[in-house]
C-alpha positions in Angstrom: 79.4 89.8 100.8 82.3 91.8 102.7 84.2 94.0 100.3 87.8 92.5 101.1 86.8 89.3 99.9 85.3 90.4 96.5 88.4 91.9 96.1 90.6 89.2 97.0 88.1 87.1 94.3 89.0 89.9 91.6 92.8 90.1 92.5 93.3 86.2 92.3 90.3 85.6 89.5 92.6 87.6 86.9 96.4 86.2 88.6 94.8 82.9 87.6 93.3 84.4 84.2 96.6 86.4 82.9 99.0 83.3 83.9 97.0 81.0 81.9 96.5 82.8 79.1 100.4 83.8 78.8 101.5 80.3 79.9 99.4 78.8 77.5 100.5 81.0 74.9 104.2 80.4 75.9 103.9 76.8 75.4 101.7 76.4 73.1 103.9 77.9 70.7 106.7 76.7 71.9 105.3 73.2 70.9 102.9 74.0 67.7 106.5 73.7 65.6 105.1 76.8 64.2 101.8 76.1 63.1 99.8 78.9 64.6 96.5 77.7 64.1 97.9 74.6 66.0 99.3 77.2 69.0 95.9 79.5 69.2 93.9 76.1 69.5 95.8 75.2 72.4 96.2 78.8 74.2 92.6 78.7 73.5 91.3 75.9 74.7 93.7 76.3 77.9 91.9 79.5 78.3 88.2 78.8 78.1 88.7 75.8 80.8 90.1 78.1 82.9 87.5 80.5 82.6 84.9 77.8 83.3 86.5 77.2 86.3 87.5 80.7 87.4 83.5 81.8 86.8 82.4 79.0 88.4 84.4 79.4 91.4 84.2 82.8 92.1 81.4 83.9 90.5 79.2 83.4 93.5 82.0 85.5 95.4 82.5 88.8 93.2 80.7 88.7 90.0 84.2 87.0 88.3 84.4 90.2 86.1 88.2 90.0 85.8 87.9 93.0 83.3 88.1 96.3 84.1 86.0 97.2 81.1 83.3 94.6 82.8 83.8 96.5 85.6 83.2 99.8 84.4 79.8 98.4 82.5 78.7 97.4 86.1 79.4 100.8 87.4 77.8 103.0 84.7 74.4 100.2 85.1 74.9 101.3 89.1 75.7 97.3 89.9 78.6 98.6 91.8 79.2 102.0 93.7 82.1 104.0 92.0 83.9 103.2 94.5 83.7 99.7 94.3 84.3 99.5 90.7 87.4 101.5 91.3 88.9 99.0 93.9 87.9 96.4 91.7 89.8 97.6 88.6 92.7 98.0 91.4 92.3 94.3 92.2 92.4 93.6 88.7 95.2 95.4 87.6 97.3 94.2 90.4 95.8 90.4 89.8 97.2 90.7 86.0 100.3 92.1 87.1 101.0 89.0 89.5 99.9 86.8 86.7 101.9 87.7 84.2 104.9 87.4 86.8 104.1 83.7 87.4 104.0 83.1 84.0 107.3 84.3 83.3 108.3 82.4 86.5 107.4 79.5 85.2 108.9 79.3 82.0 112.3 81.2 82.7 111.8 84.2 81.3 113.0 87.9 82.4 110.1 89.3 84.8 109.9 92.3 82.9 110.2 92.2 79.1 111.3 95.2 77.2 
């Protein structure tokens, strides 16, 4: 499969991934009342669906890694070229990055959090 596309597949696999895991974090405990077990059950469950879906969608396309640590396994069991895994972790990186600014987006907060 062309390289481009995997990468795109990376890139958008972890936007997707980070903004659902932040969102659902967000508002998870923004509704638990402060029950924490009640909040992780719900950032958790958001999670897992989306992972179901982001695997099943793009695992055909790139491998749905998401994880540069996944990534770096591949590399060292010579599943991917150096190169690729390095572009990959790029794609990654930049894919968290973007997801982590829609989640903020979307519930008001400052894009970048000191």
């Amino acid at each position: 499969m062309d390289l481009r596309r995997r990468l795109f597949a990376e890139g958008l696999g972890s936007a997707l991934l980070f903004a659902t895991v932040i969102g659902s974090g967000i508002m998870a405990e923004a509704l638990a009342g402060g029950n924490v077990a009640v909040a992780l059950l719900g950032n958790t469950l958001a999670t897992a669906a989306m992972l179901f879906v982001l695997i099943t969608m793009l695992g055909p396309v790139s491998g749905a890694q998401f994880n540069p640590a996944v990534t770096l396994v591949f590399a060292l069991r010579r599943e991917l070229s150096w190169r690729e895994a390095g572009l990959f972790v790029l794609a990654q990186l930049a894919g968290g990055f973007i997801g982590v600014m829609i989640a903020h987006g979307m519930f008001d907060l400052p894009l970048l959090q000191t």
